[in-house]
One Martini backbone bead per residue (centre of mass of N, CA, C, O) as a GRO file, in nm:
protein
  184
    1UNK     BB    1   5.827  11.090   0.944
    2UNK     BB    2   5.737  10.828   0.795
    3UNK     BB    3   5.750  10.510   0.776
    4UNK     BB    4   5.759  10.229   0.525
    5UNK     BB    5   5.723   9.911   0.465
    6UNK     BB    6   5.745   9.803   0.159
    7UNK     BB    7   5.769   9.484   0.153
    8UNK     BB    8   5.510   9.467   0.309
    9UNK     BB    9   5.356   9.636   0.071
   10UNK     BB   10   5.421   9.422  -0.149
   11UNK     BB   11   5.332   9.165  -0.017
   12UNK     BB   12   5.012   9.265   0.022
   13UNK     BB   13   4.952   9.314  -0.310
   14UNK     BB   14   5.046   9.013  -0.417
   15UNK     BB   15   4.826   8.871  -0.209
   16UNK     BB   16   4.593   9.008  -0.386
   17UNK     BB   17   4.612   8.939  -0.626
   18UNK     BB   18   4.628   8.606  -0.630
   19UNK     BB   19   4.354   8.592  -0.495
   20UNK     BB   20   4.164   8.714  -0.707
   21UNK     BB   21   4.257   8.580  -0.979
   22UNK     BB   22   4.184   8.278  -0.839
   23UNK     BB   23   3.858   8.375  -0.815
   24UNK     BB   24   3.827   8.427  -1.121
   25UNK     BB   25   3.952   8.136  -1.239
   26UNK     BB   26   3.764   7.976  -1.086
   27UNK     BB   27   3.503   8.058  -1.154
   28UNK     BB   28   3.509   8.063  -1.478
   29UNK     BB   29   3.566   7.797  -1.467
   30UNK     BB   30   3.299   7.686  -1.338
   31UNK     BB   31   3.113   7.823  -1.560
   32UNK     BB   32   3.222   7.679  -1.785
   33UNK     BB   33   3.141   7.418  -1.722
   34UNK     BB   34   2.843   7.440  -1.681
   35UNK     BB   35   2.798   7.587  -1.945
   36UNK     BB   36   2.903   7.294  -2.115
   37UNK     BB   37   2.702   7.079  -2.047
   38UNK     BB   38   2.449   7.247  -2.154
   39UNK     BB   39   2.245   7.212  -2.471
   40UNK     BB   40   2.178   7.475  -2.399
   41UNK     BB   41   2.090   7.794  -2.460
   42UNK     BB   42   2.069   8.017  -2.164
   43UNK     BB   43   2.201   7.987  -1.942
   44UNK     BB   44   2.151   8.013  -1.588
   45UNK     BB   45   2.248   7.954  -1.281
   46UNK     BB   46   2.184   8.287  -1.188
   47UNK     BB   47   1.901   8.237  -1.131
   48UNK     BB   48   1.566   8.319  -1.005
   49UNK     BB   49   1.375   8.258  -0.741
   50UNK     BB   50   1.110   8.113  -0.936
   51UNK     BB   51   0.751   8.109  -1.103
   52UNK     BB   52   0.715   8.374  -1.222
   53UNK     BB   53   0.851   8.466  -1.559
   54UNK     BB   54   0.731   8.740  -1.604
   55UNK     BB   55   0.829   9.057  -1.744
   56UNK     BB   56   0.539   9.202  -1.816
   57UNK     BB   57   0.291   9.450  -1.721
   58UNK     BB   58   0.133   9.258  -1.917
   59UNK     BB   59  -0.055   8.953  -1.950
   60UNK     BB   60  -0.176   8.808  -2.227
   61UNK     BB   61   0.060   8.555  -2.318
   62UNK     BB   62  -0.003   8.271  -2.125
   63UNK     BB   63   0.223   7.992  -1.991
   64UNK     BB   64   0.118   7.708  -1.827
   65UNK     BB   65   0.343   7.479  -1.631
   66UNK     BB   66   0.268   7.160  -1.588
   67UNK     BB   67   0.362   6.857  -1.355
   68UNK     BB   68   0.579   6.588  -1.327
   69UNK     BB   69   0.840   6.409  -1.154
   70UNK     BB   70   1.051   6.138  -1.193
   71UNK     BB   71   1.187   5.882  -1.181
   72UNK     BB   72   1.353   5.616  -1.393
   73UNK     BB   73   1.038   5.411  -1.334
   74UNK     BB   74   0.807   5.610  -1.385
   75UNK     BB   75   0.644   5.569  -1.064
   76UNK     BB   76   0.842   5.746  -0.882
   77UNK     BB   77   0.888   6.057  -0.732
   78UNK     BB   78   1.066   6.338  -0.709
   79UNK     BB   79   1.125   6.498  -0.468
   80UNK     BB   80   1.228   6.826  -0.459
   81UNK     BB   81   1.318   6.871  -0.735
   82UNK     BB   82   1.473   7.062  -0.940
   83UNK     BB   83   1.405   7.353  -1.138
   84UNK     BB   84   1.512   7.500  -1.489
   85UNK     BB   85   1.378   7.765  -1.642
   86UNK     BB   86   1.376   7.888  -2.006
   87UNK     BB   87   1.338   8.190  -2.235
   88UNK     BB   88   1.281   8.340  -2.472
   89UNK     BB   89   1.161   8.687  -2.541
   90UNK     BB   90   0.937   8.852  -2.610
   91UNK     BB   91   1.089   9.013  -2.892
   92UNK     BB   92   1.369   8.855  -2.857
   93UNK     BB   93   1.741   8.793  -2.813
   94UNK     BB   94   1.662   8.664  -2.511
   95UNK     BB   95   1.696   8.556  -2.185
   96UNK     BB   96   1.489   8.629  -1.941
   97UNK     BB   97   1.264   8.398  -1.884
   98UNK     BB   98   1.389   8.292  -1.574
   99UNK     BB   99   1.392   7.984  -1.340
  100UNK     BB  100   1.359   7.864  -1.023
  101UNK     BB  101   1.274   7.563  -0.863
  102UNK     BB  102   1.051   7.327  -0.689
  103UNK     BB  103   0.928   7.038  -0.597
  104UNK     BB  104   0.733   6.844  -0.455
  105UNK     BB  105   0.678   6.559  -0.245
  106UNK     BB  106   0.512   6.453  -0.569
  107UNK     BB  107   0.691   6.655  -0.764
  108UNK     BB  108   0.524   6.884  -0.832
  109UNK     BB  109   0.467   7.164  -1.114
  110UNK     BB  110   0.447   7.540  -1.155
  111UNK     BB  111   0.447   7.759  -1.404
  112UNK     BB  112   0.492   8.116  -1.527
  113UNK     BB  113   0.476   8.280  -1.860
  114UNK     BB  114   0.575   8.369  -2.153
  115UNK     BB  115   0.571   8.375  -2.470
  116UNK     BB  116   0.774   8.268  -2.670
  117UNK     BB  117   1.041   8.302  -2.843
  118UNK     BB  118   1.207   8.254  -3.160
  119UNK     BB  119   1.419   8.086  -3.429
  120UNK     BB  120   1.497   8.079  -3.674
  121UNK     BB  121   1.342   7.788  -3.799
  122UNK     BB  122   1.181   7.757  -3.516
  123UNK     BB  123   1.026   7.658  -3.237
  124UNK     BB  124   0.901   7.737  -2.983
  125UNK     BB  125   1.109   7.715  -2.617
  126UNK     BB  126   1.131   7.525  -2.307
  127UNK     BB  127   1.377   7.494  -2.126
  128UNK     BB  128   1.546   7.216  -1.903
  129UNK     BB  129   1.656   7.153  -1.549
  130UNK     BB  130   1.717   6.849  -1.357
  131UNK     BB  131   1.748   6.797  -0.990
  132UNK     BB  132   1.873   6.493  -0.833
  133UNK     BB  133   2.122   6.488  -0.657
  134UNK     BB  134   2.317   6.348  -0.909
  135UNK     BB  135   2.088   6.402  -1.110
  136UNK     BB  136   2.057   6.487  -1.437
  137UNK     BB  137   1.824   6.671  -1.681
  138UNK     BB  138   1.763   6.754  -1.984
  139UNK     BB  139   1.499   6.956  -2.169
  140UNK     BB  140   1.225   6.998  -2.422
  141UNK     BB  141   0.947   7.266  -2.507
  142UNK     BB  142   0.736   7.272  -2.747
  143UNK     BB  143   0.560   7.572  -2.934
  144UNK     BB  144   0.271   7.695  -3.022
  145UNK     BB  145  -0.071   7.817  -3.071
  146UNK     BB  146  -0.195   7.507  -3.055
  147UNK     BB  147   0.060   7.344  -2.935
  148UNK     BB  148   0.259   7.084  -2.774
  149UNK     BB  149   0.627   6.941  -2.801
  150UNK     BB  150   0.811   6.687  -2.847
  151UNK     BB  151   1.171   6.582  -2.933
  152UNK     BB  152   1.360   6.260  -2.905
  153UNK     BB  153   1.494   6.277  -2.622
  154UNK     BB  154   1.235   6.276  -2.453
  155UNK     BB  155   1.129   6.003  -2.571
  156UNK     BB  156   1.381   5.837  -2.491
  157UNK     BB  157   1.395   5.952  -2.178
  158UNK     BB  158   1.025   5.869  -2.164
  159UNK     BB  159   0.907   5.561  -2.199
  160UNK     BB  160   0.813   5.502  -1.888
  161UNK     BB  161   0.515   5.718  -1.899
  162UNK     BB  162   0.430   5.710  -2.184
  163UNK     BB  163   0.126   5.902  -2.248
  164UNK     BB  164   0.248   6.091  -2.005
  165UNK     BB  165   0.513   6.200  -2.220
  166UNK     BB  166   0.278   6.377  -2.317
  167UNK     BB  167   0.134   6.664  -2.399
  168UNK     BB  168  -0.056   6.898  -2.279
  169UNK     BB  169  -0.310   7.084  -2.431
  170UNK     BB  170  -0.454   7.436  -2.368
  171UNK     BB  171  -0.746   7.696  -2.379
  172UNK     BB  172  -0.793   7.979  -2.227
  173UNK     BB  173  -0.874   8.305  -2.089
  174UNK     BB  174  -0.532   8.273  -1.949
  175UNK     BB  175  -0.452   8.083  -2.165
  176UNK     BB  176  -0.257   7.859  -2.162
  177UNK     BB  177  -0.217   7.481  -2.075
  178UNK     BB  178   0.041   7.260  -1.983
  179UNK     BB  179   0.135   6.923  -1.974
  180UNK     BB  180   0.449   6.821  -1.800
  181UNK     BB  181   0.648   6.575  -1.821
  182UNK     BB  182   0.990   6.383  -1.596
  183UNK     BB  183   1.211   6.245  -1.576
  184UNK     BB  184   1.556   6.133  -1.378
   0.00000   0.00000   0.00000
């Protein structure tokens, strides 16, 4: 006959449960911090390092975008600063397009994607949240077919840039690139 101490299983039990709970409600509330701090939707703290978002085993519809990141005096790089970026996916209403990656040691950033989809009355647009240090800016990269342009918020917090914070688009034989500035 086995001897069994109730007590200490019982003990056992209940402080494996207190551990999971406080670890899951801890973890929930962390990410809802997270992503309620977040101007967009769509945002996923847990995307993957890469810099190449394209989706689809063919390649037809790429959107090269490349920049510079600025500290806010508009003319010294933040240096590998972090760079997250998302967006629609191509016929979806899903966020499947992201990913995250750094600046180089002189701001410069480039990754490449397929064209967003867009929200119904709304322009196709690519998600960025940017973070060095304690400073942290969100901005959007709105798209047609033919131009990209820049929003209000980020006319706003990117004036000392000048005329380099607005984009440059271009189209070529692989696609789209467009060149889009950002402070932090």
């Amino acid at each position: 006959m086995k001897y069994f101490d109730t007590s200490r299983r019982d003990f056992l039990g209940k402080s494996a449960t207190v551990i999971v709970g406080t670890a899951l409600l801890s973890s929930q509330f962390t990410l809802g911090n997270v992503l309620s701090q977040n101007p967009f939707e769509g945002y996923n703290p847990y995307a993957e390092t890469k810099n190449d978002l394209r989706t689809g085993l063919i390649y037809l519809n790429n959107v090269k975008v490349s920049g510079k990141i600025f500290l806010t005096d508009g003319t010294q790089p933040a240096a590998n600063a972090n760079i997250e970026v998302w967006h629609l996916s191509p016929g979806s209403k899903q966020y499947k397009n992201r990913g995250k990656f750094s600046a180089d040691e002189n701001g410069n950033y480039q990754f490449v994607t397929d064209f967003p989809n867009r929200k119904e009355g709304k322009k196709p647009r690519i998600y960025f949240k940017i973070s060095s240090g304690d400073a942290i800016t969100y901005t959007e990269l709105l798209l047609d077919r033919h131009q990209a342009y820049i929003n209000e918020t980020h006319w706003a917090n990117n004036q000392l840039l000048g005329d380099a914070m607005l984009p440059s688009f271009r189209e070529t034989m692989q696609g789209k690139e467009i060149q889009f500035n950002i402070t932090i």
